[in-house]
C-alpha distance (Angstrom), angle and dihedral (degrees) to the residues before:
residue distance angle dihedral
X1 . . .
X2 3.97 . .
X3 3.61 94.7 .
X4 4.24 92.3 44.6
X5 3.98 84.3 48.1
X6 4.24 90.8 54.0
X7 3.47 91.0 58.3
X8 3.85 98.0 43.5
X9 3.78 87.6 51.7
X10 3.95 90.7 42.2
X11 3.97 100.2 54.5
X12 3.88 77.4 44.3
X13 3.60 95.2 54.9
X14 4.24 106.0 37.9
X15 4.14 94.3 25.6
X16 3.83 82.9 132.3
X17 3.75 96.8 48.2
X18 3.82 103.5 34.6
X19 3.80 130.9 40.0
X20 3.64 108.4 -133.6
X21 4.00 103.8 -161.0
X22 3.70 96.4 -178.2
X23 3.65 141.7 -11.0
X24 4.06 119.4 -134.1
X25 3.55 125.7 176.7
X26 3.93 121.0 -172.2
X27 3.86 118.8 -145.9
X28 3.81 137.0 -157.8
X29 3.92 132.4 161.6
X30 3.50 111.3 -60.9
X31 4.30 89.3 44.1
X32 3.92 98.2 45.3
X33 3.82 114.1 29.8
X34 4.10 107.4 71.0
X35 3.67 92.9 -174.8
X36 4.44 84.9 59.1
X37 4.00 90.6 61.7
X38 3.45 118.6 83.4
X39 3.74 99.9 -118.2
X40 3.72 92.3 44.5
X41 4.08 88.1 -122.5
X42 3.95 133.6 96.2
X43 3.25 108.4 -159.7
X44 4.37 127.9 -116.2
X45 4.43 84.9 1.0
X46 3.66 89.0 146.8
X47 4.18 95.1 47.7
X48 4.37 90.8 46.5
X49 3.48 90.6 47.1
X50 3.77 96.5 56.0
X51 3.85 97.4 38.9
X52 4.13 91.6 44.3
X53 3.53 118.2 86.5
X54 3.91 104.2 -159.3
X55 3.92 130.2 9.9
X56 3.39 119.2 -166.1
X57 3.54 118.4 -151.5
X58 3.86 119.1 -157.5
X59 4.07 85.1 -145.5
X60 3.73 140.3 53.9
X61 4.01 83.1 -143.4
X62 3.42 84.3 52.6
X63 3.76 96.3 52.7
X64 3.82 88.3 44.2
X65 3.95 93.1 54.4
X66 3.74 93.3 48.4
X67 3.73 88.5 46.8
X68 3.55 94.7 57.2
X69 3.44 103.8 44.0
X70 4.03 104.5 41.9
X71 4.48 93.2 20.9
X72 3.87 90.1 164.2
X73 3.89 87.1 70.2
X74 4.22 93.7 47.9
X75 3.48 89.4 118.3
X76 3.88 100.0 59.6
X77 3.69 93.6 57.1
X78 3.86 125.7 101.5
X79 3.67 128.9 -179.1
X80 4.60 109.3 -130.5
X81 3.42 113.6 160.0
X82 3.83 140.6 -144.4
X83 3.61 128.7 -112.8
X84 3.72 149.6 -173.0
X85 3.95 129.0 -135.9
X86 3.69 118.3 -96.9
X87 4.08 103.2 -111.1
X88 3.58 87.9 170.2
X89 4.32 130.0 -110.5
X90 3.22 129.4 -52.7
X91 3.94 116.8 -179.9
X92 3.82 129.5 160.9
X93 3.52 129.2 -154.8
X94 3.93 105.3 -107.1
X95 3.72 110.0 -93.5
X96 4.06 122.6 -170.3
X97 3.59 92.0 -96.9
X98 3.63 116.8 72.3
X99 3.82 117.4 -131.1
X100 3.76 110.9 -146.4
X101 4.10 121.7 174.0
X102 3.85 124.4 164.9
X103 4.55 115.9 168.3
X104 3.52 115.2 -164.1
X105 4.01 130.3 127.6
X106 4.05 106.7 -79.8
X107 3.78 98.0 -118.9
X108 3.61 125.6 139.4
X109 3.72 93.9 -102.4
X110 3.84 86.3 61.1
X111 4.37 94.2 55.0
X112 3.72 73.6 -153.1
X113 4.21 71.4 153.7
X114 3.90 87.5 66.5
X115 3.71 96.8 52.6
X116 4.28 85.5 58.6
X117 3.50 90.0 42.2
X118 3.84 97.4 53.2
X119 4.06 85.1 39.0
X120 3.67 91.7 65.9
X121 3.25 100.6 49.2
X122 4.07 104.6 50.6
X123 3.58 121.0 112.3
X124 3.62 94.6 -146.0
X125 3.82 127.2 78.7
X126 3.72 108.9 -87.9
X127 4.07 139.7 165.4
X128 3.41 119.1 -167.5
X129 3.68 124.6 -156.4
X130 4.04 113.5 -167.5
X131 4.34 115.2 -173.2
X132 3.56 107.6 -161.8
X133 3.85 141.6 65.4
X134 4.03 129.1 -159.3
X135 3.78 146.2 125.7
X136 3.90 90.7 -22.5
X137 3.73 102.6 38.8
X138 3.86 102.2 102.9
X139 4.15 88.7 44.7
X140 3.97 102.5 45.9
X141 4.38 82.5 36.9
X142 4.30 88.1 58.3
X143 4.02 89.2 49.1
X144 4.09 90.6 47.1
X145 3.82 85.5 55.0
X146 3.62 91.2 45.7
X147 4.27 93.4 51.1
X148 3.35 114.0 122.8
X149 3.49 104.7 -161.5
X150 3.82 125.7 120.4
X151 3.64 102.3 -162.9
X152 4.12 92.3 45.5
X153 3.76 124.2 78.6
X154 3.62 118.0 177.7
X155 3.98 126.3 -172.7
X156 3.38 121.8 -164.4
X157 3.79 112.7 -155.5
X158 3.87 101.8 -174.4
X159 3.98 123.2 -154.4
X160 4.06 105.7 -6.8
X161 4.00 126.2 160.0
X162 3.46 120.8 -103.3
X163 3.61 90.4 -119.6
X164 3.54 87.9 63.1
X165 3.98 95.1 41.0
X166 3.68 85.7 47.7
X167 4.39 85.3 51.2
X168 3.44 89.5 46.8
X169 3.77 98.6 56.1
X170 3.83 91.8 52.4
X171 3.78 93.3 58.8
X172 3.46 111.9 29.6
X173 4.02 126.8 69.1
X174 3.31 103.2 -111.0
X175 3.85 113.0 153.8
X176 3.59 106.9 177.4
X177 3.75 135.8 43.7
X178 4.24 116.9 -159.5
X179 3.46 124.7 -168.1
X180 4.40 115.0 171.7
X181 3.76 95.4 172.6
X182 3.56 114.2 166.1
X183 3.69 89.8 -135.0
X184 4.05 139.0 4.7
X185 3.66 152.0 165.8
X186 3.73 111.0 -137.3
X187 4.27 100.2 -48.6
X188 3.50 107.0 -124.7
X189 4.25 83.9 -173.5
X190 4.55 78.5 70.8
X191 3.38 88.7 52.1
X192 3.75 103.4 55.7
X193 4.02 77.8 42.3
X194 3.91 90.4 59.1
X195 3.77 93.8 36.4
X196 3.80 84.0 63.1
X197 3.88 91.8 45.9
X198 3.74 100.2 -105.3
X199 3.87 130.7 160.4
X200 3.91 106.1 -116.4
X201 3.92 123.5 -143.7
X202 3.82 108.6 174.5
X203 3.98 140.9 127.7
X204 3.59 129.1 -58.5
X205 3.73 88.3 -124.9
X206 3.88 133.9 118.7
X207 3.89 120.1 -11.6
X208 4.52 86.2 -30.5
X209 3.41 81.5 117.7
X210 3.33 103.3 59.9
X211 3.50 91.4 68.2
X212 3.97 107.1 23.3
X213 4.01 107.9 69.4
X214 3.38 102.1 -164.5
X215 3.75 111.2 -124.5
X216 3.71 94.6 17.5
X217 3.75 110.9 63.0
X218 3.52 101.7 -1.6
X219 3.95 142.3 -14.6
X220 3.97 124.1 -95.6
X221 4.41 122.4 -142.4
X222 3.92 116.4 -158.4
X223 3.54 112.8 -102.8
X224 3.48 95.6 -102.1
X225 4.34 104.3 39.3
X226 3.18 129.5 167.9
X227 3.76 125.6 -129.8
X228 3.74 104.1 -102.4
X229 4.19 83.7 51.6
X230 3.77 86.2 62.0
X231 3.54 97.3 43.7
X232 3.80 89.2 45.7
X233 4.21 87.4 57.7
X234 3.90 90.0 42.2
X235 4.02 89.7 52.3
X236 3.68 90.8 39.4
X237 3.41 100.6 54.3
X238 4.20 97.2 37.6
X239 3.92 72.8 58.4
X240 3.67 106.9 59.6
X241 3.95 121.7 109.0
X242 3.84 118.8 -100.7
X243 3.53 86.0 -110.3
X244 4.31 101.4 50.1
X245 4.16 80.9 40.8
X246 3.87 99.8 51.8
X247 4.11 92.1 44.7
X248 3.61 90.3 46.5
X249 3.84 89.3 56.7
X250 4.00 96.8 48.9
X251 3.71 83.5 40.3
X252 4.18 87.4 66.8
X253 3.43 89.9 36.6
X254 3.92 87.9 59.0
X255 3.66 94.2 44.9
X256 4.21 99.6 49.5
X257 4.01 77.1 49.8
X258 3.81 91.7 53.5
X259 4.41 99.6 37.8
X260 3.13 109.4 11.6
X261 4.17 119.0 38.1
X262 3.44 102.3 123.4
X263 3.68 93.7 -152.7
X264 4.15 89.7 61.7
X265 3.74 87.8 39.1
X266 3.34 110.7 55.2
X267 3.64 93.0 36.7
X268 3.71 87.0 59.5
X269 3.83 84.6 53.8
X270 3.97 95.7 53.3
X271 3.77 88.2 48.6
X272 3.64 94.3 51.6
X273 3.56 95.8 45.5
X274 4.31 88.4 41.2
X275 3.58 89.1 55.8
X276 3.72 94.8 48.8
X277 3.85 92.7 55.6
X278 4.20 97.4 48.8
């Protein structure tokens, strides 16, 4: 909303010097969902939306919310999505031990806790990979030395660049990617995952959806599971056949390629915004 309110105030400001032929403003999570910030308010939404002419949302849930709350603006509001960068595939045969990895900052909002938790319970073999430190790294690290669990391993990487996490997921043999936010825009962290060919287990919650299927390339939680749901998934999924497990893998692989290749994507984007400027 910062950015959106700079250029209302600059077309305001140098109207006689500049001509402004349209204004477009591009929204995620932290910009567009008012229940997300930690006040529960964005500031002057009612002002930006009626001096913007187009916001792109990178979600259709995102479009929908935006809709519904503010409906006399319905027509200003476009649907571009995000993206990753294709790094190539990287799928493994299914072993017996189930390869989980999920990177995000360990803050509450992230239950990166309830990922451990369900970890050291499963009766299945497991190792768990987490990239990513934060606020709750020293507290969830002191219960993963505490697990007593024979059949789970879990490695906690801390604060790593995405170059290497990106490195790391062409090499290693992960097979699934988890994500239980409690809330989200469209996670571009699931679609480096999918890029890579990785089964996805997150939350049902912002635009996920839009690119997890559940039961085709990965395996969605309600927003607000409990921990034998997640351990169900976990157990379910370390279960699957070779053949169910390796078609659920090209399956995200075909759907990053379809929503969410940032080459296609934001070329789509420059077009669209191209076009509107001839």
């Amino acid at each position: 909303y910062i950015t959106a309110f700079v250029i209302i105030s600059l077309k305001k400001k140098l109207k006689n010097v500049i001509h402004f032929e349209k204004e477009i403003t591009r929204c995620h999570r932290f910009d567009l969902y008012e229940y997300a910030d930690a006040g529960r308010y964005l500031p002057m939404r009612k002002y930006i939306l009626s001096k913007i002419n187009e916001i792109h949302s990178i979600s259709t849930d995102g479009v929908g919310y935006l809709s519904k709350k503010y409906p006399q603006y319905t027509d200003k509001l476009k649907l571009s999505r995000l993206g990753s960068l294709d790094k190539g595939v990287n799928i493994y045969p299914k072993s017996e031990t189930l390869h989980l990895v999920s990177c995000s900052w360990m803050r509450p909002v992230k239950r990166v806790s309830s990922i451990l938790e369900a970890v050291s319970k499963l009766s299945v073999k497991i190792e768990w990979t987490h990239y990513g430190d934060g606020e709750e790294f020293e507290k969830i690290s002191k219960i993963a030395a505490e697990v007593n669990n024979p059949l789970a391993s879990v490695k906690l990487m801390g604060a790593c660049s995405n170059e290497k996490v990106l490195a790391e997921y062409a090499v290693k043999p992960y097979d699934v990617f988890i994500n239980v936010s409690e809330n989200e825009g469209v996670p571009v962290s699931i679609m480096e995952a999918m890029s890579f060919g990785k089964i996805i287990i997150a939350t049902n919650v912002g635009g996920t959806a839009e690119i997890v299927e559940n039961g085709v390339n990965g395996f969605l939680l309600d927003k607000d599971f409990t921990n034998e749901e997640l351990v169900s998934v976990l157990t379910k999924t370390a279960l699957l056949d070779a053949e169910q497990f390796n078609e659920m893998c090209k399956q995200s692989r075909r759907i990053w390629e379809e929503r969410s290749n940032a080459a296609a994507n934001y070329e789509n984007f420059y077009q669209q915004l191209k076009a509107k400027s001839v």
